[in-house]
LUMKOL-682014 format. One record per residue: x, y, z negated of N, C-alpha, C in turn; residue in one letter. Coordinates in steps of 0.1 Angstrom, whole numbers, plus 5000, padded with zeros to 4 digits. Each point is the difference from the previous one (the first is absolute). Layout:
n.X  n.Y  n.Z  ca.X  ca.Y  ca.Z  c.X  c.Y  c.Z  residuo
X  Y  Z  X  Y  Z  X  Y  Z  a
...
END
This chain:
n.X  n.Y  n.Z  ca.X  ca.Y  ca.Z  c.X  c.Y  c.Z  residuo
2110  6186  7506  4987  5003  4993  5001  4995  4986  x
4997  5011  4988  5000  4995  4988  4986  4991  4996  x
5001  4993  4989  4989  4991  4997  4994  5009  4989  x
4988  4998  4998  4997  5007  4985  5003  4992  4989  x
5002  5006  4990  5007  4986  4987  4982  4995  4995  x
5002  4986  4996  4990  4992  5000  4994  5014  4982  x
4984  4999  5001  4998  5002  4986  5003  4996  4987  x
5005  4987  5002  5001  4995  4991  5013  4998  4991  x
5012  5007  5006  5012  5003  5000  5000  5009  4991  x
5012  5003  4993  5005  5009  4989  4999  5015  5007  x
4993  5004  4988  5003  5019  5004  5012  5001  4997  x
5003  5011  5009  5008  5007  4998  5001  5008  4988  x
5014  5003  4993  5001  5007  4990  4990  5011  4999  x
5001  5008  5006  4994  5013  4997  4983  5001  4998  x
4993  4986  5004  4985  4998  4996  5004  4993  4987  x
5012  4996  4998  4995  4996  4985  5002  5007  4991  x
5012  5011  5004  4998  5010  4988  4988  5009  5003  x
4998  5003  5010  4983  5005  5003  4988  4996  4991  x
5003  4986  4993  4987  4991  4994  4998  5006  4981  x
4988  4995  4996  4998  5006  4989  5006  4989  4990  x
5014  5008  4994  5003  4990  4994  5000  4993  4987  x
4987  5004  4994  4992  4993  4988  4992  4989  5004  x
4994  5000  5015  4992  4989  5005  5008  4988  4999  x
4993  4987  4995  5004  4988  4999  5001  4997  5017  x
5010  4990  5000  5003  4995  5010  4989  4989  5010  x
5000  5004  5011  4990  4991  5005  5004  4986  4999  x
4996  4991  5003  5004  4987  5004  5002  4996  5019  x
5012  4992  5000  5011  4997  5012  4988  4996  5008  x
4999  5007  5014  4985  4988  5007  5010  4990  5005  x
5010  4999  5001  5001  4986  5001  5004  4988  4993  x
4996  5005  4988  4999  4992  4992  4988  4992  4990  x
4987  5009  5007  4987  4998  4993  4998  4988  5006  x
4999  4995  5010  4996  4988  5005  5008  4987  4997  x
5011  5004  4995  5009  4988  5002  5006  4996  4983  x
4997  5010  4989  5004  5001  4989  4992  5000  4989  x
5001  4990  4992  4991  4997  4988  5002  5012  4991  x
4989  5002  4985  5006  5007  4995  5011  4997  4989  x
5001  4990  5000  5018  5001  4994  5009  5002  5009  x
5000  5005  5014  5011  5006  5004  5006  4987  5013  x
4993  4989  5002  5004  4989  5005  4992  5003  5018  x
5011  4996  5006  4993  5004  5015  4992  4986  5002  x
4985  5007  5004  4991  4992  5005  4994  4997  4996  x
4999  5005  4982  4991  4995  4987  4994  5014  4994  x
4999  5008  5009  4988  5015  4994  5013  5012  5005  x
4993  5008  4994  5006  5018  4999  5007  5000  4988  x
5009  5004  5002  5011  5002  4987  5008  5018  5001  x
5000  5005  4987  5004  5016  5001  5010  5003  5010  x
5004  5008  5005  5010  5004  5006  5013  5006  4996  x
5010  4997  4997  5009  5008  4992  5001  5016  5005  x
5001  5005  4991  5004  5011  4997  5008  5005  5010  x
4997  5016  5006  5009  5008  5008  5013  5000  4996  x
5013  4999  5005  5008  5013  4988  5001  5013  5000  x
4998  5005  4987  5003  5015  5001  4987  5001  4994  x
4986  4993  5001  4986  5000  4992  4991  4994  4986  x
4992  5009  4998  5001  4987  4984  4987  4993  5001  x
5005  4988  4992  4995  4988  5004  4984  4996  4988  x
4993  5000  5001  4989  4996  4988  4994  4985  4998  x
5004  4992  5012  4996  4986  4995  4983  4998  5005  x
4995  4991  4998  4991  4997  5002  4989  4996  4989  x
4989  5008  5002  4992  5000  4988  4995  4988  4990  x
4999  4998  4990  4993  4983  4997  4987  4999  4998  x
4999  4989  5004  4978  4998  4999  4999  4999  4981  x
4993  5004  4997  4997  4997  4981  4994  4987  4998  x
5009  4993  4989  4995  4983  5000  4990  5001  4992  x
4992  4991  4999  4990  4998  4988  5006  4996  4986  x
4995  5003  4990  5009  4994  4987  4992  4980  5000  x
5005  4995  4999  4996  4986  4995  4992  4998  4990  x
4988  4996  4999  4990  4991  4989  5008  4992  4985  x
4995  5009  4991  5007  4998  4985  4997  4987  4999  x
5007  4987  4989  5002  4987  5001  4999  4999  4986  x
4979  5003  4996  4995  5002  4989  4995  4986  4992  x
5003  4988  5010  4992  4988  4997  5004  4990  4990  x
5013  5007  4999  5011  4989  4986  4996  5010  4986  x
4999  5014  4999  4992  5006  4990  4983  4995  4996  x
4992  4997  5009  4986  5000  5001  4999  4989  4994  x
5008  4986  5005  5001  4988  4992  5008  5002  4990  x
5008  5005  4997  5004  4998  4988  4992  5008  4989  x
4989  5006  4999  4990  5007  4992  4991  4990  5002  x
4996  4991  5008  4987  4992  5003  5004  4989  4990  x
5008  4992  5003  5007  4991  4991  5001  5001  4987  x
5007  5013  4995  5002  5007  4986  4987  4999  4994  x
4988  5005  5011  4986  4997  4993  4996  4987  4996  x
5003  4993  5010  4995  4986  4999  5010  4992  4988  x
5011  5004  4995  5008  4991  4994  4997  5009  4984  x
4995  5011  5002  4998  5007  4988  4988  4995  4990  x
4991  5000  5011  4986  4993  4997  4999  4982  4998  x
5010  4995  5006  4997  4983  4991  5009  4999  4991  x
5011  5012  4998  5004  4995  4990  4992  5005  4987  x
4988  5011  5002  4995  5000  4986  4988  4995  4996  x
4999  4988  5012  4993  4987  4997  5007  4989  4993  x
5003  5001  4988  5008  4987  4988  4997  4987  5007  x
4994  4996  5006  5002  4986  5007  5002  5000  5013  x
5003  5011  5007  5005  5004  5016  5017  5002  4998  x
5001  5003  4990  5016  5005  4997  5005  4992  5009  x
5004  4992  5001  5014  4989  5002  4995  5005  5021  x
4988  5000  5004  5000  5009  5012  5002  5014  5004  x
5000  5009  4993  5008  5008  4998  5012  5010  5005  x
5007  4987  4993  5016  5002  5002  5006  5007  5012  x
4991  4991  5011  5005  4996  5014  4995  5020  5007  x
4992  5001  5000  4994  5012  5006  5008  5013  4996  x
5001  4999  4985  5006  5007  4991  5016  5006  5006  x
5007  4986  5002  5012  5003  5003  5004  5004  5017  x
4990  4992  5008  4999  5007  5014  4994  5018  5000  x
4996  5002  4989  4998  5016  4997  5012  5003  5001  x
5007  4999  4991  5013  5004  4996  5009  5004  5009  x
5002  4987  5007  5007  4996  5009  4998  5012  5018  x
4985  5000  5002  4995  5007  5011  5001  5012  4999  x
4998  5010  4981  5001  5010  4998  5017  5004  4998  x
5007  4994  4999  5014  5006  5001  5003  5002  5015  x
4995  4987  5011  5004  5000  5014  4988  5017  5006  x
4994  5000  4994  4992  5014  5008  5005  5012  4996  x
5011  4998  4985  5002  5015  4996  5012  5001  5010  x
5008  4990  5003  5011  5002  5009  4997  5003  5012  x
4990  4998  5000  4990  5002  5022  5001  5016  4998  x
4996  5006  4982  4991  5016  4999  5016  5003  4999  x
5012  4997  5000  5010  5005  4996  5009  5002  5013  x
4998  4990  5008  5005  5001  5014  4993  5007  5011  x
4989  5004  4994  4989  5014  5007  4986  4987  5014  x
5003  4988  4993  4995  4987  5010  4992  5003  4996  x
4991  5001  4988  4985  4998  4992  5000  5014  4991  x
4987  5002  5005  4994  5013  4991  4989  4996  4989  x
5000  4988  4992  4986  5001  4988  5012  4993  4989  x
5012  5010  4996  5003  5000  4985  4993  4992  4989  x
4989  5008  5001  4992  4994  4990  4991  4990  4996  x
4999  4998  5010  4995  4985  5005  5014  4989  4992  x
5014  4999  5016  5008  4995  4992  5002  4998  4982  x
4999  5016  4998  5002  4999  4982  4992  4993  4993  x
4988  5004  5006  4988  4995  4993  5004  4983  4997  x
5004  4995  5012  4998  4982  4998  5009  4999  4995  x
5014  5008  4996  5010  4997  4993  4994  4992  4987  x
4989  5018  5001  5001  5001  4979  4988  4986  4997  x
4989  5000  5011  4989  4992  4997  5008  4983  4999  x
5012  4997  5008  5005  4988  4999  5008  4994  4990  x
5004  5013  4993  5011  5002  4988  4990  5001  4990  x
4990  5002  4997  4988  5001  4988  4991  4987  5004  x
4998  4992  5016  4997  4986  4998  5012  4991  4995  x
5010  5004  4999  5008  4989  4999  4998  4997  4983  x
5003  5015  4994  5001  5001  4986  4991  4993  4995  x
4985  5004  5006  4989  4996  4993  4995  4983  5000  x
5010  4997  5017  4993  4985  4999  5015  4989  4989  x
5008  5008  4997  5009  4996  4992  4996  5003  4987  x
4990  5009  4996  5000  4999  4986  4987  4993  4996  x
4993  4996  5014  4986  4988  4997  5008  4989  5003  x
5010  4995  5005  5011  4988  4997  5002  4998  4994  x
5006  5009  4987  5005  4999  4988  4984  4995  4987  x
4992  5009  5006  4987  5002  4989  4995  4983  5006  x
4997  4996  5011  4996  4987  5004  5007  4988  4996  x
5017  5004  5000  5007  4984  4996  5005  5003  4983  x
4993  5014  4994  5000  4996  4983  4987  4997  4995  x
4989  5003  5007  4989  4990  4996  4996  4991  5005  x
5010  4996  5011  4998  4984  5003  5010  4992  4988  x
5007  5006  4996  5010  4991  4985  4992  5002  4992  x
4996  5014  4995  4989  4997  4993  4991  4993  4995  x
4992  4996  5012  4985  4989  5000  5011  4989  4997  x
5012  4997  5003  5006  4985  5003  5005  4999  4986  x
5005  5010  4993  5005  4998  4987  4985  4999  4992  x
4992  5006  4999  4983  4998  4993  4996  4986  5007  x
5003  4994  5012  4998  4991  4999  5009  4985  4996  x
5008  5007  4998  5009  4988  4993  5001  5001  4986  x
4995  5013  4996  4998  4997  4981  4989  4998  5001  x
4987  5001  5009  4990  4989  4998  4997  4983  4996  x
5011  5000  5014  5000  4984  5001  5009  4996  4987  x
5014  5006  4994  5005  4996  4990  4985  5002  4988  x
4994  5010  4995  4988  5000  4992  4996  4986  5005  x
4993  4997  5007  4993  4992  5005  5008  4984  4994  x
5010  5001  5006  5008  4988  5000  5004  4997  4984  x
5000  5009  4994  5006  5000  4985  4983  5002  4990  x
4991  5004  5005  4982  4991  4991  5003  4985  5007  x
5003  4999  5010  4998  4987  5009  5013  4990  4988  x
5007  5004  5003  5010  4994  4985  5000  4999  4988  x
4991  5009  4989  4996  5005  4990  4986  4986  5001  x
4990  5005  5007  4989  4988  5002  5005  4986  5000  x
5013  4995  5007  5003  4987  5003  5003  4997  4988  x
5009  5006  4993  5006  4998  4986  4990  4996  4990  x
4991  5013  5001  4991  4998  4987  4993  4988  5001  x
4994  4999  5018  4992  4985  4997  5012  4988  5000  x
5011  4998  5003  5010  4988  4992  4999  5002  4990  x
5003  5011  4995  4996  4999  4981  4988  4997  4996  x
4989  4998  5007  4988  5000  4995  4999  4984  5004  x
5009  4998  5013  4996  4985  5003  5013  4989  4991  x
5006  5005  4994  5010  4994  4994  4992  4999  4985  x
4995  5011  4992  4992  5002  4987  4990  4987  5003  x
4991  4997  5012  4993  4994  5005  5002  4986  4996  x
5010  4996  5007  5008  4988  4998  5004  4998  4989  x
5008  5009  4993  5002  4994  4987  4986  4994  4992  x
4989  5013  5002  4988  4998  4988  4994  4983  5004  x
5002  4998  5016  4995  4988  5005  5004  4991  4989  x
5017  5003  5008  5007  4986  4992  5003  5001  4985  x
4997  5013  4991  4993  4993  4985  4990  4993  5000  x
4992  5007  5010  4986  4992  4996  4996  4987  5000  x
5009  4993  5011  5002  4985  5006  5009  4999  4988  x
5012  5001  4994  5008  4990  4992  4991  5003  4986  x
4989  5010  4999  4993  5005  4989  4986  4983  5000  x
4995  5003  5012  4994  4987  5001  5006  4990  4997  x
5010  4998  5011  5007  4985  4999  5002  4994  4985  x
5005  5011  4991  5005  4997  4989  4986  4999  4992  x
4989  5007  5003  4989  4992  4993  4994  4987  5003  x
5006  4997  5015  4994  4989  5007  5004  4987  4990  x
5019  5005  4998  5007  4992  4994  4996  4997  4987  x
5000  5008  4994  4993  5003  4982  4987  4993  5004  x
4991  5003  5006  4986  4991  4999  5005  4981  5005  x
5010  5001  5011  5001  4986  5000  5003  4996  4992  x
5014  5006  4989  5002  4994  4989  4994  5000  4991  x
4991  5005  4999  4987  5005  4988  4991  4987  5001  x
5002  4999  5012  4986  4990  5006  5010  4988  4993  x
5011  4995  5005  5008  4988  4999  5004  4998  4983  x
5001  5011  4995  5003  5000  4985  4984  4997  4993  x
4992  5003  5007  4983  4996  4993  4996  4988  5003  x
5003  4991  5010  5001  4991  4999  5009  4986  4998  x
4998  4993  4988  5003  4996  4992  5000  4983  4997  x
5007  4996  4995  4997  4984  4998  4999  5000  4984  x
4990  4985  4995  4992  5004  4984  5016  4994  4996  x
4998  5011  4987  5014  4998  4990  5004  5012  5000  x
5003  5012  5011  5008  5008  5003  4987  5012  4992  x
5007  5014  4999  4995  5013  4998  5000  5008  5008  x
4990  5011  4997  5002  5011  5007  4997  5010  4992  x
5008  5017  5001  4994  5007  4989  4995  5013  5011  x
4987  5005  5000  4999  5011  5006  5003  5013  4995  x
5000  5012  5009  5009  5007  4998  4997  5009  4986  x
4985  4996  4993  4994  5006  4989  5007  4995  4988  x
5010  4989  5002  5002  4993  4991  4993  4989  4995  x
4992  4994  5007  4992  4991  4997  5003  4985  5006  x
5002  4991  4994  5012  4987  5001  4992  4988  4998  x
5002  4993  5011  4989  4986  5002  5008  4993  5005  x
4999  4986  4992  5005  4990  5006  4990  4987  4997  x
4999  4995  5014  4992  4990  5002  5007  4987  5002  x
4992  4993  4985  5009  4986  5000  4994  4991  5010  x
5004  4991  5001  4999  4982  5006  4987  4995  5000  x
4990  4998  5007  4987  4990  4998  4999  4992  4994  x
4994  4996  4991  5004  4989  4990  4979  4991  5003  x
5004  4988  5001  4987  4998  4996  4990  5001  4992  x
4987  4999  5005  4990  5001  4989  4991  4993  4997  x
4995  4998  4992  4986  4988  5000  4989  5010  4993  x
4992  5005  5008  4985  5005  4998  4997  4994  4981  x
4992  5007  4995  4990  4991  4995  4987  5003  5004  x
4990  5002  4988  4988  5003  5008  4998  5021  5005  x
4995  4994  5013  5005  5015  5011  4985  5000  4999  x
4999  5014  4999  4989  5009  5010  4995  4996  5012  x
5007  4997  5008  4997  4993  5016  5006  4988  4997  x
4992  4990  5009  5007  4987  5001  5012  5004  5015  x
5008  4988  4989  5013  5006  5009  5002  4989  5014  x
5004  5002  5007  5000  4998  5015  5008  4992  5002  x
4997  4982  5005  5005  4990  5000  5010  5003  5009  x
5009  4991  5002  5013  4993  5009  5004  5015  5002  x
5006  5009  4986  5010  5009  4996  5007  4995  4990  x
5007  5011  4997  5015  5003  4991  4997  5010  4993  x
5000  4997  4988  5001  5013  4989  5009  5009  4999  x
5004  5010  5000  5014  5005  4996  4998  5009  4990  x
5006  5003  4991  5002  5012  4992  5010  5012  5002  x
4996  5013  5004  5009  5012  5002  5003  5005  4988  x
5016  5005  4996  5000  5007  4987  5011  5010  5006  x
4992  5011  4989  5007  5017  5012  5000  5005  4986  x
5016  5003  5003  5003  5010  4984  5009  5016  5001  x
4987  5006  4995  5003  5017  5003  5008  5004  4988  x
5008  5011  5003  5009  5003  4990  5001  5017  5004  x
4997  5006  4991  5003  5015  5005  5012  5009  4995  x
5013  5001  5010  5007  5000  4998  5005  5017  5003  x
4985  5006  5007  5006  5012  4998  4998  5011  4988  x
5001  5015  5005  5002  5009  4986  4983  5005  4995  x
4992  4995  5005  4985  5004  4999  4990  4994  4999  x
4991  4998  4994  4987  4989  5002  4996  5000  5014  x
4999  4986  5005  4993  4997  5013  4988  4994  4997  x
4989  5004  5012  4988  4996  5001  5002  4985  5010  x
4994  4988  4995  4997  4991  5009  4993  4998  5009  x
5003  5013  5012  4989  4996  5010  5002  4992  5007  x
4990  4993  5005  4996  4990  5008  5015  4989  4997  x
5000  4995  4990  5007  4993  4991  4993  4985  4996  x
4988  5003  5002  4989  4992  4996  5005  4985  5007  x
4991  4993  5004  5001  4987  5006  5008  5003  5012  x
5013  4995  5004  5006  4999  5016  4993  4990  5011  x
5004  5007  5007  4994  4988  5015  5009  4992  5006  x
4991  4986  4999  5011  4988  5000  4993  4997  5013  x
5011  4990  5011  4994  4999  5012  5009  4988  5002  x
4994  4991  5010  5006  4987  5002  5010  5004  5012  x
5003  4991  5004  5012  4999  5015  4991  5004  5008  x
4989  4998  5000  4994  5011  5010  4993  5014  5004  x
5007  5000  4987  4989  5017  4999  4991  5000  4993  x
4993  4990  4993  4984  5000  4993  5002  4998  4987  x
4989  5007  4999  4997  5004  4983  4996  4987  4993  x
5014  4999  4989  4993  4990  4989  4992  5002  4995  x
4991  4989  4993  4986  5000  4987  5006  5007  4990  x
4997  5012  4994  5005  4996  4982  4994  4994  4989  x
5007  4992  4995  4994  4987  4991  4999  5007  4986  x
4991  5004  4999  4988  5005  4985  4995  4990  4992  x
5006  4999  4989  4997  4987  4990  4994  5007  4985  x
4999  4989  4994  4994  5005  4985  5014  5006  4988  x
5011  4995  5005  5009  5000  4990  5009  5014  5002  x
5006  5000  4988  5010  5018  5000  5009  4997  5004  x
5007  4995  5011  5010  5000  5009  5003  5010  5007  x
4989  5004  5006  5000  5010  5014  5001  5013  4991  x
5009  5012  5005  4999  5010  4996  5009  5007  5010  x
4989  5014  5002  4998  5011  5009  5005  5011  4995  x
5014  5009  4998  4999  5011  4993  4996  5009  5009  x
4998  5011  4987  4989  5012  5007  5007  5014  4989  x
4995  5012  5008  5002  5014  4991  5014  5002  5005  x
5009  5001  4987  5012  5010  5004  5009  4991  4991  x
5017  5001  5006  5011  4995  4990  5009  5010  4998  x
5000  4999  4987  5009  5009  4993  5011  4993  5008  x
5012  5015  4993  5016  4994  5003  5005  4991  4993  x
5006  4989  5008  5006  4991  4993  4988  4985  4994  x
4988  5006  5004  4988  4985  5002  5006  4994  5005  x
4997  4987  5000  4994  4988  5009  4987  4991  4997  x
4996  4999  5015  4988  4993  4995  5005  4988  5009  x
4987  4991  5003  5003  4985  5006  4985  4999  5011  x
5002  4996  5008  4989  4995  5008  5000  4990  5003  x
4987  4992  4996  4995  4986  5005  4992  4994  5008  x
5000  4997  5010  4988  4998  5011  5001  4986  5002  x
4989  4992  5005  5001  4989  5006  4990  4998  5016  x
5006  4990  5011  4996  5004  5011  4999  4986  5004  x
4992  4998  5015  4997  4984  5005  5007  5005  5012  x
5008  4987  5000  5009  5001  5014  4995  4986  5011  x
4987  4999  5008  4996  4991  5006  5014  4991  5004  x
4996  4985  5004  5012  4997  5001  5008  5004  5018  x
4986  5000  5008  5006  5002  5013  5006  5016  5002  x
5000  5009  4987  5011  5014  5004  5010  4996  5001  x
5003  4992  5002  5017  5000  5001  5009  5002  4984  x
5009  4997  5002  5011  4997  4986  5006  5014  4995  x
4994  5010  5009  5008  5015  4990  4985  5008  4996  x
5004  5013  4997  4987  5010  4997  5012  5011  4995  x
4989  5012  5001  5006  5016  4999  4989  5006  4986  x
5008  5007  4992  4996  5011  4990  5004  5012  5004  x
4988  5007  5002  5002  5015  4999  4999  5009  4990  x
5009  5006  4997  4991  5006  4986  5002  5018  5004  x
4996  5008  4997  4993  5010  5004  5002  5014  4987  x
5006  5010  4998  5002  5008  4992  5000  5016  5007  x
4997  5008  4995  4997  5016  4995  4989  5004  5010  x
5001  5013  5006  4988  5004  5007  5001  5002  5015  x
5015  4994  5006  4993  4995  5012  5006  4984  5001  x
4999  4996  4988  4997  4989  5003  5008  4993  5005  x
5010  5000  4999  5013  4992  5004  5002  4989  4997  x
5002  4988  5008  4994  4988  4999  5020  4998  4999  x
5002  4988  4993  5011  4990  5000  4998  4982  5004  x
5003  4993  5000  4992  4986  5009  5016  4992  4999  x
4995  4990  4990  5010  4990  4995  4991  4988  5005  x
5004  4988  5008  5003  4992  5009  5008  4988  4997  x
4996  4985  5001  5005  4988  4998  4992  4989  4996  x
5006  4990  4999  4991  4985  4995  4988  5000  4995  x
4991  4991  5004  4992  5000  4991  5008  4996  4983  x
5002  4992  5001  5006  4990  4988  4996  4990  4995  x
END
């Protein structure tokens, strides 16, 4: 008894040339269950090779999706470009700037390469932040430049200030040393200007006072010397004369020795004073002894003065003559013994 051949067994030739031979090839059934589709038994359905003698077409492909363009290194690099464009044409943002500026640059070259390798489709985006990071750069470099030459600027104006300043400030110190030096000098004439009058009046003073015998000539030319006390004996006086004293007689002889007539002012009677300061009596008698000159001496006069005076006995053993010439009165004062 024959078996029937299983269905699943090879036709026979003549059904296969029987078959339509443009039809793609079925797939092996025993291989759907046990065969991937890469062709691996037990891992899917995989094609069947090819009849021989038939032609072969392969197996269709599913259509892939194209992939999502890689626009985000363009988008920032134009966002940036804006942002680095914009502080740098803020003059005191500059020096921030820079940074934005060159991440433009930097983003926009990496996006044109994305638009070149078909990765990124916004060109112009990329270009854009090229140019916006390359015009921040410029611009925050040329408010760098404009910022650190008016910062030398102000520093140079302010250092030919301070030199101005420092040089009135030097000019003023000088002038007042010269003013305080001029100062000092005028002081110190004025002190050796005194002193030397001090000196001239001491010695004025020390040359005017005198001991009787000696001269003095003032500076008019007018020349006195006051002799020696000589005693006297009253006769009959005007006033009675004043017991337990000493008579003395003054004699004062003027000589005019300068180029002009001098007036005898206050020439008249001198003032005679004991050891203590007080005023002698003048002894006024009947006789022409006593003589007072008065008016004026020619050049080359002399006249003679005669006075007589009471010297109590308790003054003490000396007494002073003053005698007194021109108009202020410049006193000379000869000093010594009674006699």
């Amino acid at each position: 008894m024959t078996l029937p051949a299983p269905s699943d067994s090879p036709k026979p030739a003549e059904e296969a040339a029987g078959a339509n031979p443009w039809a793609p090839p079925g797939p092996d059934p025993s291989d759907r269950a046990g065969a991937a589709p890469g062709g691996v038994p037990g891992q899917g359905w995989s094609p069947v090779p090819p009849t021989p003698g038939a032609p072969y077409w392969g197996p269709f492909p599913y259509p892939m999706p194209a992939p999502p363009p890689r626009n985000g290194v363009g988008i920032a690099a134009m966002v940036v470009g804006v942002v680095g464009l914009v502080l740098s044409l803020a003059v005191l943002l500059f020096w921030l700037s820079w940074l934005p500026a060159l991440l433009a640059v930097i983003l926009g070259a990496v996006g044109l390469v994305q638009v070149r390798k078909g990765i990124a489709t916004n060109r112009g985006m990329a270009l854009a932040g090229v140019i916006l990071g390359v015009l921040g750069l410029l611009v925050s470099t040329g408010a760098g430049v404009f910022v650190v030459s008016e910062v030398r600027a102000v520093e140079k104006e302010r250092k030919a200030a301070e030199e101005a300043d420092q040089a009135r400030y030097d000019a003023a110190m000088r002038e007042a040393e010269e003013r305080a030096a001029k100062e000092r000098e005028r002081i110190e004439a004025e002190r050796k200007r005194l002193e030397a009058e001090r000196e001239k009046a001491a010695a004025d003073e020390k040359a005017r006072r005198l001991s009787f015998g000696q001269s003095y000539t003032y500076p008019d030319g007018l020349k006195v010397t006051m002799g020696k006390p000589e005693r006297y004996v009253p006769d009959e006086t005007v006033f009675r004369a004043p017991k337990n004293s000493r008579f003395v007689q003054v004699r004062i002889t003027i000589v005019n020795t300068g180029s002009a007539n001098l007036a005898l002012e206050g020439a008249g009677l001198p003032f005679v004073r004991d050891a203590n300061g007080g005023l002698l009596l003048v002894l006024i008698d009947g006789s022409s002894r006593m003589q007072v000159p008065t008016g004026s001496l020619a050049v080359g006069q002399e006249v003679t003065s005669l006075t007589a005076y009471a010297v109590p006995n308790t003054a003490g053993e000396s007494f002073s003559v003053e005698f007194n010439h021109g108009s202020v009165l410049k006193h000379v004062t000869w000093s010594g013994p009674v006699g």
